[in-house]
Every structure is written in C-alpha cells, then in structure tokens.
FIFIVEX-954998 format. One record per residue (C-alpha): residue number from 1; x, y, z. Coordinates in pm, 1 decimal. Layout:
residues N
<r NUM; <X; Y; Z>>
...
***
This chain:
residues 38
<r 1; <9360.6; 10806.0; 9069.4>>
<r 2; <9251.2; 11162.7; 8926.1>>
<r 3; <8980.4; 11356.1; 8973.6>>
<r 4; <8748.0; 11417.8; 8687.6>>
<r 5; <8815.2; 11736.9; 8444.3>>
<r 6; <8592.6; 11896.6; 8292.9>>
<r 7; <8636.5; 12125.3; 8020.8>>
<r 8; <8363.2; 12366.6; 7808.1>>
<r 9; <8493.6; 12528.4; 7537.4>>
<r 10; <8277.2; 12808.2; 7288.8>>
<r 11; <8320.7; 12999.6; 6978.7>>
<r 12; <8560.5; 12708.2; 6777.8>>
<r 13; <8482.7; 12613.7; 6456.2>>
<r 14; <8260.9; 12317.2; 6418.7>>
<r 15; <8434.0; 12230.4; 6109.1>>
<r 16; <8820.5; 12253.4; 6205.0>>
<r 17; <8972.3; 11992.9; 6451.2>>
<r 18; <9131.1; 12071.5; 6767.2>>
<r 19; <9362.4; 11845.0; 7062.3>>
<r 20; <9342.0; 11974.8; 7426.5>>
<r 21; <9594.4; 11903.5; 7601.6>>
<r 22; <9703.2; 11938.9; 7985.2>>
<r 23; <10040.8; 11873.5; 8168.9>>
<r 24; <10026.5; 11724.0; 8506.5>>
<r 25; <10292.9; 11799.2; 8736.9>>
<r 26; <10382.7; 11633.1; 9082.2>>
<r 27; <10319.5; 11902.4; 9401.0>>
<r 28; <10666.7; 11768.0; 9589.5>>
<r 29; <10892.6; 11563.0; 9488.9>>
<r 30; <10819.5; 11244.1; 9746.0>>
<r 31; <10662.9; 10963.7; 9531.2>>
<r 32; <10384.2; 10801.7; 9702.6>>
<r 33; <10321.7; 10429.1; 9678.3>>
<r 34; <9950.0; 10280.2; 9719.2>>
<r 35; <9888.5; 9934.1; 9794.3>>
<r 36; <9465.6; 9816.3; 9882.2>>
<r 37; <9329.1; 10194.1; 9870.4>>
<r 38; <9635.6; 10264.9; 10155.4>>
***
C-alpha cells in the first residue's frame, strides 16, 4: 500500500545503536476503502 522509503544515513557511530522513525499522516480526512486493487 506504500511506496518504498529509502533512507542513507552518514557520519553515526558504528558502535552506538540508533531507531528511525517516521510518522505518516493522512492528506484529507476522507478514508478510502479498497476492495480487488479498486
């Protein structure tokens, strides 16, 4: 349902340990229903 994201990141430590996170938020506030690809 969502596109691939692709993230590069440089200049972390290799030793330390990170978490990416990302918020998705709806465009409009209709809700879409899909039923068979429609």
């Amino acid at each position: 349902m969502f596109p691939p994201y692709k993230v590069k990141t440089t200049g972390l430590d290799k030793r330390a340990k990170y978490i990416l996170l990302m918020d998705i938020v709806a465009a409009d506030d209709c809700r879409y229903k899909f039923h068979n690809s429609r």
